[in-house]
C-alpha positions in Angstrom: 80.2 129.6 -5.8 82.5 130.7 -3.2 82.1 132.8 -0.4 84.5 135.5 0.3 87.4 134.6 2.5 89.3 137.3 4.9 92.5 135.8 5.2 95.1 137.4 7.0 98.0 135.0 5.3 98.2 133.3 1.8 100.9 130.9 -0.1 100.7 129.3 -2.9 102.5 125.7 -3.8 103.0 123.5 -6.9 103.2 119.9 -6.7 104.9 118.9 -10.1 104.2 115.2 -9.8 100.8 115.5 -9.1 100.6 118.9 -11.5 98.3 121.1 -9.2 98.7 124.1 -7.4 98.0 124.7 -4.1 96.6 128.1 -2.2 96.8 128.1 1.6 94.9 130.9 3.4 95.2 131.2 7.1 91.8 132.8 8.5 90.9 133.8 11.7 88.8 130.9 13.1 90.4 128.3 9.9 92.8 127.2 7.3 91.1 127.3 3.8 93.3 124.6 1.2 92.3 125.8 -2.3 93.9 123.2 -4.8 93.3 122.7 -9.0 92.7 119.3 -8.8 91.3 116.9 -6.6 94.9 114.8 -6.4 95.5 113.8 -2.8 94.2 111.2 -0.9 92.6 112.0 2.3 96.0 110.8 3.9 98.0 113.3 2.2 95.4 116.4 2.9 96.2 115.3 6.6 100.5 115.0 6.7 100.2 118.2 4.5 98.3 120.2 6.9 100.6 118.4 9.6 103.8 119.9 7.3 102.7 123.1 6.7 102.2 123.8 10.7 105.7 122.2 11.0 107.3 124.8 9.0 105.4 127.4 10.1 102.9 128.2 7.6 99.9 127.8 9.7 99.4 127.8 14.0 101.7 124.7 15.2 98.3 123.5 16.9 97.2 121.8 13.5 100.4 119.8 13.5 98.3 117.3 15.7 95.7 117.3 12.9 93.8 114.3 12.9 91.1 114.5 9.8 88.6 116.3 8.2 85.6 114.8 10.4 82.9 117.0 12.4 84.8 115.7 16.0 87.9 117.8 15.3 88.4 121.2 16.7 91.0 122.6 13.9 89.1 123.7 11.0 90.4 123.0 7.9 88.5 123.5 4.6 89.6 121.9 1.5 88.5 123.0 -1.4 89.0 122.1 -5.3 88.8 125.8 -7.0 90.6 127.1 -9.7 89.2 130.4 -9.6 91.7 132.4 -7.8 94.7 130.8 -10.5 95.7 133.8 -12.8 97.2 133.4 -16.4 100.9 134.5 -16.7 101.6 136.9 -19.0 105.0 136.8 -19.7 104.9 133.2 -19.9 102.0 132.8 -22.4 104.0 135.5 -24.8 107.0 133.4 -24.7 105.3 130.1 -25.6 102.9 132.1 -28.2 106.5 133.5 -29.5 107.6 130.3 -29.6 104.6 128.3 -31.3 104.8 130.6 -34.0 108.5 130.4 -35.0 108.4 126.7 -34.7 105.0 127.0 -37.1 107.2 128.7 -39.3 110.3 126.7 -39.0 108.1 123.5 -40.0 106.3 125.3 -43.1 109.8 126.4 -44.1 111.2 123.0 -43.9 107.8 121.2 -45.8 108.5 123.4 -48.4 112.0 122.5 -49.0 111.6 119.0 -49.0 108.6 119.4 -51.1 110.0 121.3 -53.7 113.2 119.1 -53.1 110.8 116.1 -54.1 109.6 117.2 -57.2 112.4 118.6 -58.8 114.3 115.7 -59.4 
């Protein structure tokens, strides 16, 4: 279970190649990484973290993050949760919309060719 987090800053990011989301929350004494999937190497959770201080997500200290290990000031906390990922709405009425014309679409069309089929 997770604890509760007071964050003063949060952004979300989606990595299409790797398809998982990404929450960043900036707390008071750490950065908490929230991600769907356990997809990057421990590499990548470090130039990430590196990145998002570059661009000025998080303090520019933790651009001279080294690694998750006990010997490192920065705190960073990366976790694999996908409890804070909400369902869209809007976007699950279109693809239900959707599914169910091309269910219908199909039906239609079996039922042409069939009756196509046995009437000759």
């Amino acid at each position: 279970m997770r604890e509760p987090i007071v964050s003063t800053k949060q952004f979300e990011f989606y990595f299409p190649d790797l398809d998982t989301r990404v929450l960043v929350e900036e707390c008071e004494d750490e950065v908490v990484v929230s991600a769907t999937r356990n997809a990057f190497s421990e590499l990548r959770k470090i130039f990430f973290v590196r990145e998002l201080a570059a661009e000025g997500f998080i303090p520019d200290e933790y651009q001279g993050f080294s690694g998750f290990g006990a010997m490192t000031w920065l705190r960073v906390r990366w976790l694999v949760d996908t409890s804070w990922v909400k369902a869209n709405e809007v976007q699950a009425a279109l693809a239900r919309r959707f599914m169910m014309r091309l269910f219908v679409s199909a039906t239609l069309l079996w039922f042409v060719l069939m009756t196509a089929l046995f009437l000759r």
